[in-house]
Each structure stands twice: as C-alpha cells, then as structure tokens.
C-alpha positions in Angstrom: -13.1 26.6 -12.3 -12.7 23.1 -10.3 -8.8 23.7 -10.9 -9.0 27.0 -9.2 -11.0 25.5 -6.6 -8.1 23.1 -6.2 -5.3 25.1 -5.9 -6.7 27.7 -3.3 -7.7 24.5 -1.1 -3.9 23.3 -1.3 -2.7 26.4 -0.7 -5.1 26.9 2.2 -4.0 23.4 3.6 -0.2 24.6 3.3 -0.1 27.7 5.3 -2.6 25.6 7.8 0.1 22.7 8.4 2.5 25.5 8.7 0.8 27.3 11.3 0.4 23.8 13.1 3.7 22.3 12.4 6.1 25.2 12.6 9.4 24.0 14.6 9.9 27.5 16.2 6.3 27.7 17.2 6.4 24.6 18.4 9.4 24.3 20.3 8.2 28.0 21.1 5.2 27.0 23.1 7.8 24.0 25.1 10.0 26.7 26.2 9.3 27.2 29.9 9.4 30.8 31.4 10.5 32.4 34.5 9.1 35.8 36.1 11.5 38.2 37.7 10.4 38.5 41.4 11.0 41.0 44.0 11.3 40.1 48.2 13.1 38.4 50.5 16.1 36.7 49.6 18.2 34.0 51.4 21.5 32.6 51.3 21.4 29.0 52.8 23.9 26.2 52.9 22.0 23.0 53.1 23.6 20.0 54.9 22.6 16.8 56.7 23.1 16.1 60.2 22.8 13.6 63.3 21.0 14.2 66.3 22.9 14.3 69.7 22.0 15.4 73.5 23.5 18.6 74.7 24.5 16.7 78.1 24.4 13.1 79.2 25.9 10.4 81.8 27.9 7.9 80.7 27.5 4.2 81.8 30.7 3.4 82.7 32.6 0.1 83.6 34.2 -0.1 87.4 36.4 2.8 87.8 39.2 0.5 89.4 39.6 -1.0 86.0 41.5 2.1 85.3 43.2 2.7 88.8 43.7 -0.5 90.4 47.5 -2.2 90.7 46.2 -5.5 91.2 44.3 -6.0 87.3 46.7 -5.6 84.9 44.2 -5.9 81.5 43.9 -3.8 78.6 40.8 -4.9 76.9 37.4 -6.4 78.5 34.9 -7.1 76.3 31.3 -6.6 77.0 29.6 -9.5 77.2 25.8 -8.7 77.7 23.4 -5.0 76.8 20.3 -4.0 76.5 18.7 -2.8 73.3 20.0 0.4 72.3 16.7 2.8 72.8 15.8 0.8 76.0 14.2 2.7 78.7 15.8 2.2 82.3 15.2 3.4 86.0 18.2 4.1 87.9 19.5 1.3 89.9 18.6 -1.2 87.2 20.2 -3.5 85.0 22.0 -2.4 82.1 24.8 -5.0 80.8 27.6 -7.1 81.8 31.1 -7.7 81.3 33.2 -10.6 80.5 35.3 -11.4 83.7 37.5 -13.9 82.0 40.1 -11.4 81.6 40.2 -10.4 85.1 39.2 -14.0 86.4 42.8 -15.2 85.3 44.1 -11.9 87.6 42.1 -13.6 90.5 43.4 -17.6 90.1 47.2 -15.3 90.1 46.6 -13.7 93.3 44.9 -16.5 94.8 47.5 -18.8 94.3 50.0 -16.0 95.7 47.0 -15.7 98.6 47.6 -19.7 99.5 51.4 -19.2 99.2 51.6 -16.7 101.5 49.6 -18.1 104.1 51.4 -21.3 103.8 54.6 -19.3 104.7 52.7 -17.5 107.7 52.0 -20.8 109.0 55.1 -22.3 108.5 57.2 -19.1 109.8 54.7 -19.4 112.9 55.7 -23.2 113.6 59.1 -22.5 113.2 59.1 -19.3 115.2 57.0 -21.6 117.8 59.6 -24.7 118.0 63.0 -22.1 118.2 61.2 -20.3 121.1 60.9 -23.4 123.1 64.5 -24.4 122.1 65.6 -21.2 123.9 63.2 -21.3 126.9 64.3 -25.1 127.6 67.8 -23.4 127.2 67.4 -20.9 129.9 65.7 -23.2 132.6 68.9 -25.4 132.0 71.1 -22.8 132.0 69.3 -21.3 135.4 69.5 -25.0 137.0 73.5 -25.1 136.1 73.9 -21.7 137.4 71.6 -22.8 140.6 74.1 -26.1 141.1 77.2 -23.5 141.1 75.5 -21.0 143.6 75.4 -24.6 145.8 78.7 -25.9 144.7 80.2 -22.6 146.0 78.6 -22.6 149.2 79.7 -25.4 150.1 82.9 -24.8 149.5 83.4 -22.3 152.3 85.3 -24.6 154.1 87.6 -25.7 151.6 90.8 -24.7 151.1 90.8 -21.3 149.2 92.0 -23.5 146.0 88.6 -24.6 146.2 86.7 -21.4 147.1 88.2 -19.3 144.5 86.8 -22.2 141.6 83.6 -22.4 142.9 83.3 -18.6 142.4 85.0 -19.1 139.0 82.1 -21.3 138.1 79.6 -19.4 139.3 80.4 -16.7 137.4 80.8 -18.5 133.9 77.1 -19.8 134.6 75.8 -16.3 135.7 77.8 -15.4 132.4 76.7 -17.8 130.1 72.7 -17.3 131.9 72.8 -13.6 131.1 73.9 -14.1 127.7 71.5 -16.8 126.9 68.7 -14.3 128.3 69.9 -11.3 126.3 70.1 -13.3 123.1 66.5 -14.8 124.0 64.8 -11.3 124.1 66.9 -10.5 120.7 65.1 -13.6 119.4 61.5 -12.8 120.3 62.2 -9.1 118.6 63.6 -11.0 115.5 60.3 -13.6 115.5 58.0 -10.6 116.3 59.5 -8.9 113.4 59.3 -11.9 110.9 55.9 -12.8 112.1 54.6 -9.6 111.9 56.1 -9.5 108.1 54.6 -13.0 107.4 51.2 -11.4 108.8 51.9 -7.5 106.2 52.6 -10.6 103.2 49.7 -12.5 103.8 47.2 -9.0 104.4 48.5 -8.0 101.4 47.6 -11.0 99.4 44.6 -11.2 101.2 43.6 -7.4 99.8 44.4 -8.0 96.2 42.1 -11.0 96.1 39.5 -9.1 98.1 39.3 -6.0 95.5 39.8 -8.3 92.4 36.9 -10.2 93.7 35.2 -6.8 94.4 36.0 -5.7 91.5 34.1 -8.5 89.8 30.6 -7.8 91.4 31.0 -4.7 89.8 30.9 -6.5 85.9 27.4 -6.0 86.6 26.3 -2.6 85.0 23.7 -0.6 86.4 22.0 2.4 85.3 23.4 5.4 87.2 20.1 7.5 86.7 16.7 7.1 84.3 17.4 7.6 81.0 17.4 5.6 77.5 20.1 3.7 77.1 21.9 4.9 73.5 25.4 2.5 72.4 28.4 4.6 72.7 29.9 5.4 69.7 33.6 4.4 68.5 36.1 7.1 66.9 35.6 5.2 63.7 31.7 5.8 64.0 30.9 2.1 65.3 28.7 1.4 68.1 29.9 -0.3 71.2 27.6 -3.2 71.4 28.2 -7.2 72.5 31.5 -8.3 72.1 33.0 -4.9 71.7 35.4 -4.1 74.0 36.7 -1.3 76.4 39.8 -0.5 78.2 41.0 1.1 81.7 41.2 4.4 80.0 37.3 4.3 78.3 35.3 2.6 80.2 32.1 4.0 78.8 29.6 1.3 76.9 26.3 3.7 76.7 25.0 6.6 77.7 22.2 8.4 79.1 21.3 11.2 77.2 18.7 14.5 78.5 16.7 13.9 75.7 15.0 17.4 76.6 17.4 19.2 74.7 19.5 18.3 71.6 22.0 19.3 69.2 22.8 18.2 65.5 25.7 17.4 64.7 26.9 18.4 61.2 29.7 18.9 58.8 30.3 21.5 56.1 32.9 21.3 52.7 35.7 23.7 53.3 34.3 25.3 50.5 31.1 26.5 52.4 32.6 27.1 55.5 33.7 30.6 55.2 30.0 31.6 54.7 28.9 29.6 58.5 29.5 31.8 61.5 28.5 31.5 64.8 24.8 32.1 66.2 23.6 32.1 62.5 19.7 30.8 62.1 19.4 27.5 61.4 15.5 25.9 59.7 15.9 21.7 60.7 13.7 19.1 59.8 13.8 15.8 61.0 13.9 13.0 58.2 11.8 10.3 60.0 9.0 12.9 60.5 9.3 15.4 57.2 6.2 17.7 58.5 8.1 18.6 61.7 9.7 22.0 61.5 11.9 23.7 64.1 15.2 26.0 64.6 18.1 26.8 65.6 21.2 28.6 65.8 24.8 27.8 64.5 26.4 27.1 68.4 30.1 25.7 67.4 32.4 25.5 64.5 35.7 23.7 64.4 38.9 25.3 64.0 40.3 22.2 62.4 39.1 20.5 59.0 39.0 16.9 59.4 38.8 13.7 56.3 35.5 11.6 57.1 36.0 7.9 56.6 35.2 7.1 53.3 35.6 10.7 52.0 38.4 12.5 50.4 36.9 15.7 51.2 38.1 18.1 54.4 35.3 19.1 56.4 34.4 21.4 59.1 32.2 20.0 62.7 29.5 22.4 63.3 27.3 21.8 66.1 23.8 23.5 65.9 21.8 23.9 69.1 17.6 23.3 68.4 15.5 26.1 70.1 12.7 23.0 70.3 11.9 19.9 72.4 10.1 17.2 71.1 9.5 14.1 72.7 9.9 12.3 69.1 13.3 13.4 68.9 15.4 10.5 69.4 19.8 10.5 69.1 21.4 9.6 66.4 18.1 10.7 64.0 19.1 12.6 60.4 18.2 16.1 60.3 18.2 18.3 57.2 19.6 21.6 58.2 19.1 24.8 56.2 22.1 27.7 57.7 20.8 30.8 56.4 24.3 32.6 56.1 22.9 35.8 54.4 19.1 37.1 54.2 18.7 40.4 51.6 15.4 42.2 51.7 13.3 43.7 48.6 15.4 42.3 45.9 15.3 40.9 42.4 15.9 37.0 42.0 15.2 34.6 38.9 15.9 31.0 38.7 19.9 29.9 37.8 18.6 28.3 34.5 17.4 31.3 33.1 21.0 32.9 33.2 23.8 32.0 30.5 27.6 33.2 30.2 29.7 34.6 27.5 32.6 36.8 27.9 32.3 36.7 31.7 29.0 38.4 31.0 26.0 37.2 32.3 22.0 37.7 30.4 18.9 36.3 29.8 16.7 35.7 26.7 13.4 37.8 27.5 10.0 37.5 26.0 10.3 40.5 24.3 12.8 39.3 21.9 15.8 40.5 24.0 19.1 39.5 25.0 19.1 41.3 28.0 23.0 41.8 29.8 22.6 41.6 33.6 24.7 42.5 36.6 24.0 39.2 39.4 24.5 39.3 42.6 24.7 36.7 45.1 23.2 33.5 44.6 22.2 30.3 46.6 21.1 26.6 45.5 18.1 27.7 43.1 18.2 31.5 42.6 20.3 34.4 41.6 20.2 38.2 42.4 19.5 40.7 39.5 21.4 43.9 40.7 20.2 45.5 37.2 19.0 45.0 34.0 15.8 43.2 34.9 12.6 44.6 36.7 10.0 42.9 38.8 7.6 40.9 36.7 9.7 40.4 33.6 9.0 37.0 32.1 12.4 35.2 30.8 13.3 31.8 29.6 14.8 29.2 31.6 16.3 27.8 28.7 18.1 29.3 25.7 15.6 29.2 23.3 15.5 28.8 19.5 17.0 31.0 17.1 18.5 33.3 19.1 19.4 35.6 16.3 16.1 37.2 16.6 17.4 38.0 19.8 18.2 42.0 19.9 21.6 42.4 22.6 20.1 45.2 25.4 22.0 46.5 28.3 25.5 47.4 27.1 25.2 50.4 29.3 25.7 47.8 32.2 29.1 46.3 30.7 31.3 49.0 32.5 29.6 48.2 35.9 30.4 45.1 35.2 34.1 45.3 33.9 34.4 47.5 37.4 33.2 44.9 39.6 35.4 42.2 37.8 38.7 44.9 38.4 37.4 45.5 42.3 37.3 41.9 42.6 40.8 41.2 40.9 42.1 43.9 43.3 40.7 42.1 46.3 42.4 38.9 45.0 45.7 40.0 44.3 44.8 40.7 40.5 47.0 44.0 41.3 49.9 42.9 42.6 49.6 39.9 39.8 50.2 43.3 37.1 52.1 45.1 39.0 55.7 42.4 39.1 54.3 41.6 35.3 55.3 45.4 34.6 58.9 45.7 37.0 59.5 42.2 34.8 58.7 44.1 31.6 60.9 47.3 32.7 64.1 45.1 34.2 63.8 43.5 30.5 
C-alpha cells in the first residue's frame, strides 16, 4: 500500500516540475507582445541640428583694410575679444587687432614722408638760390644796357664811325636784356612747376601716412549696435577667436545676432533627402533644456550635397525656421529635430520587431498560433503600417518565438496583392525594361 502511496507521489511531483519547468512555457511567458493599433501615423526623419539667427550684423575690421592702396597685408590677426556670449551696448568695446602688420606699412611711408620733404626743401633752396642768380643777372644786364644808352649819347658828336657803334652796342645789350628777361619768366614757370610737384610729392606722402595712421585708430573694434557678441565661424567650422586672423576680403571677427528669431541649421543623408520638402512641419527640442518643445517648418534645402569634415557621407543643408522665441535660446545650441515628411490617418501600425521576412514576404507570429502573411506599408524609425492581414487589437510577438511549427501559415489570399505590388514597383524601377532587352537578347539568339 505504502508502495502505491509512493509511486502516485512521484508521479504527482513529475507532471508538477513539468508544469513549472517546461522550456516552451517558460520561454513562453518571456516572449514579449505587441497589440495592433489603429490612428494617426507619422513618417519623421530625425536629425540633429545647430542653432543660428535668421539675421545679424557682423563686426567687421576697418573697411579700408580691403580698399585702401597704401596697406598692402593679407592677414591681421586679432589680437584681443571679448568672451563669446558677452553682452555689449553699441559704441562699446569689442576687440582689437594686431597693428604690427600694418605698423611696418607706416615706418615705409614715413620714411618715404621724410624723403619727400627733404626733396621739397631742398628743391625750394635751390629754386631760391637760381632765382637770385637770374635777378642779379638782369640788374647787371639793365646797368650794361643803361651804360650803352649813355655811351651812345654821347657819341652824337662823333664821327658817324662812332655813332653807328654806339647804336651797335646798344642794341646787343637791349638784345642780350630781353633775352635774359624772357628766359627769367621761363625759369619762374619751370620752378613753379617743380615746386609745385615737390609740394603734389610731399601731399601725397603726407596722405598715405595720414590714412595708415587712421587706419590704425580703427584696430579698435566697437560694437556697431547691442547685441551678444557670438565668434564667427571658419569654413572648416573653427571659431575666429585670439590669434586667429582675417584678411581684406573677410573682415568679420563676430557677430551680432537678433536673437528674437532663429533658425537650425541641419543636415540630412542623401538617402533621406528625397522624403524632406519645403514648408514640411518640423517638432525641435532643444538639448540643453529637454522639456522645451516648439516647431517649425522646413524653410531651405540645398541643391548641392556636400562631404562634412570627418565624414565620408554626402549630405544635404536644410535650414528650418522655429515658429517660437525663447529668451533661452542661445546660437550655436543642438537641437533635435523631428521632419514629419508624411502623416497617414486611421491606420494600422505594429512595432518593426514583430515583422520577419521570407521570400520577400512579410508576417507575424500571432497569439493565436498563427503565422499570419501581411501586406506593410510605410514605415518610420519604430513602426510599420499593416495594409492587411492584421486588425486593430491583435496581440503579436515581437520576437519569433519558440517552436514555430505549431505555427499554422494564414493569409495566402494576400500573396497576389503582394506579388502585384512587388511587379508595380519593378515597373516603376525599370524592372520592365530590365525583361524586355533580356527577351530581344533571347530572340536575336
């Protein structure tokens, strides 16, 4: 009796630790499920961006950098700046420039400044002294001519020998005066002239050191309006700070951005850019502050792909406006932007997990035991569409679960939708045309 006792207690224990320890129970009650649910639906690409004002004024170095003759440099560095973020008035100070580029310009011009007043002076002595040489030569020459005017009336009552060489005389001296006078008058134009180009010379020189030295007071930045002050940013993404440098044709070290209005600036894969048009909505959250929510719209997208430094991949700028203004908002902050490039309405959308591929069919493994053929739709980062073979509420596994021979196969009536779709979709990628030169190929053989 204790024997029968026995055995029904062990059996009893068996189907107990069975129960408990069955792997497809167990691994049964792991498997996580997923329920088929019906609304809106949303297509979004998801991408990081950088803050930037719609509009700002630049804080630029002297504009004669650029358009003066007289400095001849092609980089200046910047020698001091204020704190990107910094909060000016306009009028006040913002940075400075190194002027020992320019200050080698200016010893240049001012020893051309001291040579060409050295020649002004000397062209004025010597212009002086030849002067008086002539004058002294015309008072002797009218004294001579004076002596021959006595000389011949005196000779009146000589014999007409005598008379007829004093006029001689006279004549050669009136000669000799007139000429003297007439090259005198040609000298004074001629030292007018060469004083007067001694003078252009020396106002020249005295003009390029003048706007050199100008130009200089100017190394000075000061803020053109109120603003923050935000580092200008280099092609290669750098920021313009102390000891960068700028040349004649970019002469911008910050800027002043209207912080009442921004922009981020983005880029998208050329895989995703097809799907990104123009005035799109736009959700945008701010990284530094993750509970702050706004939008936006999709304002610009370039026609050109472009290689990010770093990157081998081509991507696509895309500028989205932000409907918002927020005082926090600062340049240069990440944004996370969510482009909603397609929105459906009253649809049915699972999880991607819970969808596997054979055969270029798609199913699921349902809760009632089936392997259920779908036809998807469109799908974004998380979620698929069920066009058919699913209804609202259905509970599916995310996973393929175990022993999926107890699986029964459902939906073949879906397979020729699905073989349609897959020829339409051939068609629209040249899968015709692909067939159609494999047959000519097949009939020329």
């Amino acid at each position: 009796m204790k024997k029968k006792y026995y055995i029904i207690a062990s059996l009893a224990l068996l189907i107990i630790a069975y129960i408990i320890f069955s792997p497809s129970k167990k691994n049964e009650s792991k498997q996580l499920m997923a329920t088929v649910e019906k609304g809106k639906f949303e297509i979004i690409v998801t991408i990081t961006g950088e803050l930037q004002a719609k509009s700002s004024v630049d804080i630029k170095g002297p504009s004669e950098l650029r358009n003066s003759r007289n400095i001849r440099v092609s980089k200046i560095k910047i020698k001091d700046l204020v704190a990107e973020g910094t909060v000016v008035d306009s009028g006040e100070y913002v940075g400075a420039l190194d002027q020992s580029e320019v200050g080698t310009s200016l010893k240049d011009l001012e020893d051309g400044l001291e040579t060409a007043n050295s020649k002004y002076t000397k062209n004025q002595i010597d212009t002086a002294m030849q002067m008086r040489e002539l004058r002294n030569g015309l008072v002797n020459l009218k004294f001579e001519l004076e002596e021959a005017q006595i000389v011949l009336d005196q000779s009146k009552f000589e014999p007409p020998s005598k008379v007829r060489q004093a006029k001689i005389s006279l004549a050669k001296q009136q000669r000799s005066y007139k000429q003297a006078l007439d090259n005198y008058k040609l000298k004074v134009q001629q030292a007018k002239a060469s004083m007067l180009e001694a003078g252009i010379a020396l106002q020249k020189a005295q003009r390029k050191v003048q706007e050199v030295k100008s130009v200089m007071k100017k190394f000075d930045i000061y803020a053109p309006q109120s603003g923050m002050v935000i580092y200008k940013k280099e092609w290669g993404g750098e920021k313009r700070k102390v000891g960068s440098s700028i040349d004649p044709w970019d002469l911008t070290i910050a800027t002043l951005p209207d912080l009442s209005s921004m922009n981020s600036k983005t880029y998208v894969n050329e895989i995703d850019i097809s799907k990104v048009k123009v005035g799109q909505e736009v959700r945008l959250g701010i990284d530094a502050f993750p509970k702050k929510k706004y939008t936006g719209r999709v304002l610009e997208i370039a026609n050109i792909g472009e290689q990010l430094k770093n990157t081998d991949a081509k991507v696509f700028e895309v500028i989205i406006e932000v409907n918002e203004s927020d005082k926090i908002m600062r340049p240069a902050m990440t944004t996370s932007n969510q482009i909603i490039t397609q929105t459906y309405s009253d649809v049915l959308y699972l999880p991607l997990e819970a969808i596997s591929n054979e055969d270029s069919l798609s199913y699921v493994y349902t809760k009632s035991n089936k392997k259920q053929i779908i036809v998807p739709g469109a799908a974004n980062e998380n979620y698929i569409i069920v066009e058919k073979g699913l209804d609202e509420g259905d509970e599916v596994f995310l996973s393929v679960p175990e022993n999926t021979e107890r699986f029964k196969l459902s939906g073949a009536e879906l397979i020729p939708i699905i073989k349609e779709r897959q020829r339409k979709q051939a068609t629209e990628n040249g899968g015709i045309v692909k067939e159609t030169s494999k047959k000519k190929s097949k009939i020329k053989s």
